[in-house]
C-alpha positions in Angstrom: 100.3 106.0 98.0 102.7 107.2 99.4 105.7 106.3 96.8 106.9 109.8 96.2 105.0 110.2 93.1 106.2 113.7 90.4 102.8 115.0 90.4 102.3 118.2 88.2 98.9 120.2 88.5 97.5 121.5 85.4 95.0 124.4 85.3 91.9 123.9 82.9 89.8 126.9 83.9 86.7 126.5 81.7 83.3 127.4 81.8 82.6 127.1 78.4 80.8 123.4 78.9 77.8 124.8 81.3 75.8 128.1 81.6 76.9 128.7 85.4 79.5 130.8 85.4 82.5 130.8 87.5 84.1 127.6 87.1 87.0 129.3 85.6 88.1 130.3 89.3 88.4 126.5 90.4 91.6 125.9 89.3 92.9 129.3 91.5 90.8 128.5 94.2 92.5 124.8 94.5 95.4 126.4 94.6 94.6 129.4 97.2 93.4 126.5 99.2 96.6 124.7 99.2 96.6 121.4 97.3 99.9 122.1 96.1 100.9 122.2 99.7 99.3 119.4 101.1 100.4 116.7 98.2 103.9 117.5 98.9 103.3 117.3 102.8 102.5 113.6 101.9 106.2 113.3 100.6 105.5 113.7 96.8 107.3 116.4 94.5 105.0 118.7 92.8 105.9 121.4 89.9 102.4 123.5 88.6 102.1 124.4 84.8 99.7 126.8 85.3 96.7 127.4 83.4 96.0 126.1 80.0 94.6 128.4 77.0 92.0 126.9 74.6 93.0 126.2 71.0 91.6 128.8 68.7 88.7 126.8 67.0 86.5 130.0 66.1 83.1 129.7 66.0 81.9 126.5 65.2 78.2 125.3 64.8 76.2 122.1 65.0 73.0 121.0 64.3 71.5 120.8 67.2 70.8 124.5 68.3 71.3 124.1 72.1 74.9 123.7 72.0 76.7 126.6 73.2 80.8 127.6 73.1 81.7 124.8 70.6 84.7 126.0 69.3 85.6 127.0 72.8 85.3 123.8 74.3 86.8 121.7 71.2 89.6 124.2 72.0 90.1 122.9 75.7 89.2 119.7 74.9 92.7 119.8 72.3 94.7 121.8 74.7 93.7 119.4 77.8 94.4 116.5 75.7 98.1 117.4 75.1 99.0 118.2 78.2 98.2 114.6 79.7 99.7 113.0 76.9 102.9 115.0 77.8 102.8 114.7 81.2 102.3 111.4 81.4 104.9 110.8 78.3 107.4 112.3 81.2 106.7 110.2 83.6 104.6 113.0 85.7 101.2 112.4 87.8 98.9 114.8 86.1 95.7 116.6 88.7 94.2 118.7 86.0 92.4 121.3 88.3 89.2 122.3 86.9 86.9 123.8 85.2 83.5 122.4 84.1 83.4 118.5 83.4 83.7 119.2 79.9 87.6 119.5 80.6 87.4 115.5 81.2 87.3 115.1 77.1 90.8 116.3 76.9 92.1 115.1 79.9 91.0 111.3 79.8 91.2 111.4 76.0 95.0 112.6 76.8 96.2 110.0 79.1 94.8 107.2 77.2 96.6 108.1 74.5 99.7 107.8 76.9 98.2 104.6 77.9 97.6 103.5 74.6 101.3 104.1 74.2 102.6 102.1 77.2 100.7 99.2 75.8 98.4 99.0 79.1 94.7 99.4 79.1 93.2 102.8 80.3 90.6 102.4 83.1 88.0 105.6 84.2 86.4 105.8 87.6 84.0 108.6 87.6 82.6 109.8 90.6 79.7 112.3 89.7 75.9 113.0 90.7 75.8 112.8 86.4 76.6 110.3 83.9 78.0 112.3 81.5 77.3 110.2 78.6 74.9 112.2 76.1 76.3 113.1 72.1 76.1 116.1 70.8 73.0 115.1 69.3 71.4 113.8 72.2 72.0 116.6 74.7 69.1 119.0 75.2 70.5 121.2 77.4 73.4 122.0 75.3 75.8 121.7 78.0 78.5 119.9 76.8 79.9 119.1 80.3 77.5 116.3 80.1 79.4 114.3 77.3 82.8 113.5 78.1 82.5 110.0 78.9 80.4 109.3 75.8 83.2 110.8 74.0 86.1 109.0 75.4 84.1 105.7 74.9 84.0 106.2 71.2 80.4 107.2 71.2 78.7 108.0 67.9 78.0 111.4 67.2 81.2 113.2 67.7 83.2 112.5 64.6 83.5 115.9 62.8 82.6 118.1 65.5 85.2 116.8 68.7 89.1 116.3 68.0 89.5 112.7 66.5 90.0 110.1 69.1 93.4 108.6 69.0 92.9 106.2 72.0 89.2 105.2 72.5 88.2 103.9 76.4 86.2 100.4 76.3 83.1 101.4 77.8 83.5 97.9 79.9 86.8 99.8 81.9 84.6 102.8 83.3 82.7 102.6 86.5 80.4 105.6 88.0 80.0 105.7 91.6 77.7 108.2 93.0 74.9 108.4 90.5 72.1 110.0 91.5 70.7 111.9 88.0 70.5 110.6 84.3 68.5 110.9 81.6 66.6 108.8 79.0 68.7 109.0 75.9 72.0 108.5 78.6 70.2 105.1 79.8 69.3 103.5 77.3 73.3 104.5 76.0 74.6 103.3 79.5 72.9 100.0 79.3 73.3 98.7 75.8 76.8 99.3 76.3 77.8 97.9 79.8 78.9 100.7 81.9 79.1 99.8 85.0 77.1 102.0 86.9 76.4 102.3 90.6 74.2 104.8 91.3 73.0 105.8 95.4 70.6 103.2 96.0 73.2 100.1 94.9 75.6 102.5 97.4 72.8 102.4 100.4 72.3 98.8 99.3 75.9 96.8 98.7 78.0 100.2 100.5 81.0 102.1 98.5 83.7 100.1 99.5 82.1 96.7 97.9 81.3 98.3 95.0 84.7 100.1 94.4 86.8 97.6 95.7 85.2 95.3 93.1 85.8 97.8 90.1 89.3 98.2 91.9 90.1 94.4 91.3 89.3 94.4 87.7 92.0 97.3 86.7 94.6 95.4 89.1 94.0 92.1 87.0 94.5 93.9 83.6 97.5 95.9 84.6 95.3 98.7 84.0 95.8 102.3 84.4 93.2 104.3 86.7 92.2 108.0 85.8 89.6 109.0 88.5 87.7 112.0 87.4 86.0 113.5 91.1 82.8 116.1 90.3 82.3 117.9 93.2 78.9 117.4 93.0 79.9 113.3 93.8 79.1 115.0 97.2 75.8 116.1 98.6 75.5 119.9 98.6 75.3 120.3 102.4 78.9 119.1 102.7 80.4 120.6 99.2 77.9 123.7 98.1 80.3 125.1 95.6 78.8 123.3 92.2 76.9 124.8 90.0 74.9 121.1 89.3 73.5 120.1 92.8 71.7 117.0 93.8 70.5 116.2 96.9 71.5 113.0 98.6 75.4 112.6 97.3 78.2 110.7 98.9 78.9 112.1 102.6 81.9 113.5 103.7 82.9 110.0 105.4 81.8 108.2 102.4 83.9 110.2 100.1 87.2 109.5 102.6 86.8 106.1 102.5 86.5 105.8 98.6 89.7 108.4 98.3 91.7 106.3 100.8 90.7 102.7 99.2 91.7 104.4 95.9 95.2 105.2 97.8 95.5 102.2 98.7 95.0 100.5 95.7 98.2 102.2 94.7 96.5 102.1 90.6 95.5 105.5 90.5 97.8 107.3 87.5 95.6 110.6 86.8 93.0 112.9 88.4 90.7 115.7 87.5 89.1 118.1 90.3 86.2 119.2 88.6 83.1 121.5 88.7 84.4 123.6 91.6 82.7 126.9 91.0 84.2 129.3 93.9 81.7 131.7 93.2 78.8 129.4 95.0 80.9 128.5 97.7 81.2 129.9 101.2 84.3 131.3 102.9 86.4 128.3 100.7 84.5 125.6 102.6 83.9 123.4 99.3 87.7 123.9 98.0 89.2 123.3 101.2 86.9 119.8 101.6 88.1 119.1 97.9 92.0 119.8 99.1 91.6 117.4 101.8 89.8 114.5 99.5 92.7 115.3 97.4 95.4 114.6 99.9 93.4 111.4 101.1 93.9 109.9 97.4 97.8 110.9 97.6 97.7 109.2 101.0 97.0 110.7 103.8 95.4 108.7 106.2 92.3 108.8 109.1 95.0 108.6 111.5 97.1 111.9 110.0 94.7 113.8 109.4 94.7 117.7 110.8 91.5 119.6 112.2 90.5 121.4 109.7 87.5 124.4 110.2 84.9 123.8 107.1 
């Protein structure tokens, strides 16, 4: 990708969708490690916007007692959603740098409006240990980093407590690589409504780049637009510690090159979030700068550029 994209980073430093804290220094920590650096190394301009601010929402409630920080994430969730739908209104490249996964409301709900606009369908690759996909009323954590993508996909359950959707995603344009931990009420969600899902074992089975590469056909024959939302805890722990949501036996640091460099390649990618980079579990930066380099790998660097780095 390397087509001299305007990219503009945008800060979403929450931590309001989880009970770990310290996923409001990932955003800082992406940029101590130098993402804003390397992207332009790859020939791309790049401006920064900062950090957002949540929309005031006071204290909202819900039924279901586990939820926690509603009004704080709805505020995110509105003040993510804006800036993609401006950013990409300008003609920008928007890597929202998070932040808790709950950030992914606003920010795919944002660009698909933009999408929506351009007349071109929206498509969501969501690399994650996590499906993402409970409702408020399914959730029994009350974590709402685990909804996004059942919000986005026009799930039932959110009217009245999340911003209205202005640009739903059809669940048939999202595909989750990496899947290694779901639950019951997610499942049954996932399969009734056709999300293509690839959890570890079809990756041990058919290998990543069969699987993405597939998914990576269907956007290119609709003309679609790709947001790829990258958890870091897509990775396994031992190579990325720095995630508040571990589970063993995640994508490997080759793996995760060779899906960010067929991703690249595909030229299709028009968004990212960096998500679930919690500093404060990290050690001596390792985690942010592995993120930083799987970052410049999606904006093109390649295996036969790429600088020692000490992890």
């Amino acid at each position: 990708m390397n087509d001299g994209k305007r990219v503009v980073l945008i800060g979403v430093p929450t931590q309001a969708g989880t009970h770990q804290k310290g996923c409001l220094m990932g955003p800082d920590a992406l940029r101590t490690a130098g993402i804003a650096e390397a992207i332009r190394e790859l020939g791309h301009c790049v401006e920064d916007w900062g950090n957002l601010a949540p929309a005031s929402q006071g204290d909202l409630q819900h039924a279901n007692r586990a939820i926690h920080d509603l009004g704080e994430t709805v505020g995110w969730i509105e003040a993510a959603a804006e800036a993609g739908t401006r950013a990409v209104g300008d003609g920008l490249f928007p890597v929202f740098l998070g932040g808790d996964h709950s950030m992914s409301a606003g920010t795919v709900a944002g660009v698909a409006r933009a999408a929506k606009a351009s007349g071109r369908p929206q498509f969501v690759l969501w690399l994650d240990a996590h499906s993402d996909f409970h409702t408020p009323d399914t959730t029994t954590s009350g974590n709402l980093h685990g909804t996004p993508l059942a919000y986005v996909t026009g799930m039932p359950g959110f009217a009245g407590v999340f911003p209205d959707l202005e640009a739903r995603v059809d669940p048939a344009n999202v595909a989750m690589i990496g899947i290694r931990s779901v639950d019951p009420a997610e499942r049954a969600a996932l399969r009734q409504h056709r999300v293509e899902v690839h959890d570890m074992r079809r990756v041990d089975q058919h290998g990543m780049s069969s699987l993405l590469l597939g998914f990576i056909e269907r956007v290119k024959a609709a003309n679609g637009l790709l947001h790829v939302s990258l958890d870091v805890d897509f990775l396994d722990p031992v190579v990325a510690p720095a995630v508040g949501t571990t589970v063993p036996g995640g994508a490997t640091f080759r793996e995760a090159h060779l899906v960010m460099e067929l991703i690249s390649d595909s030229g299709l990618m028009a968004s990212l979030d960096v998500a679930e980079l919690n500093p404060f579990l990290d050690e001596r930066g390792k985690t942010a700068r592995l993120m930083v380099d799987l970052v410049a790998s999606l904006f093109g660097r390649s295996v036969m550029d790429r600088p020692t780095i000490s992890y």
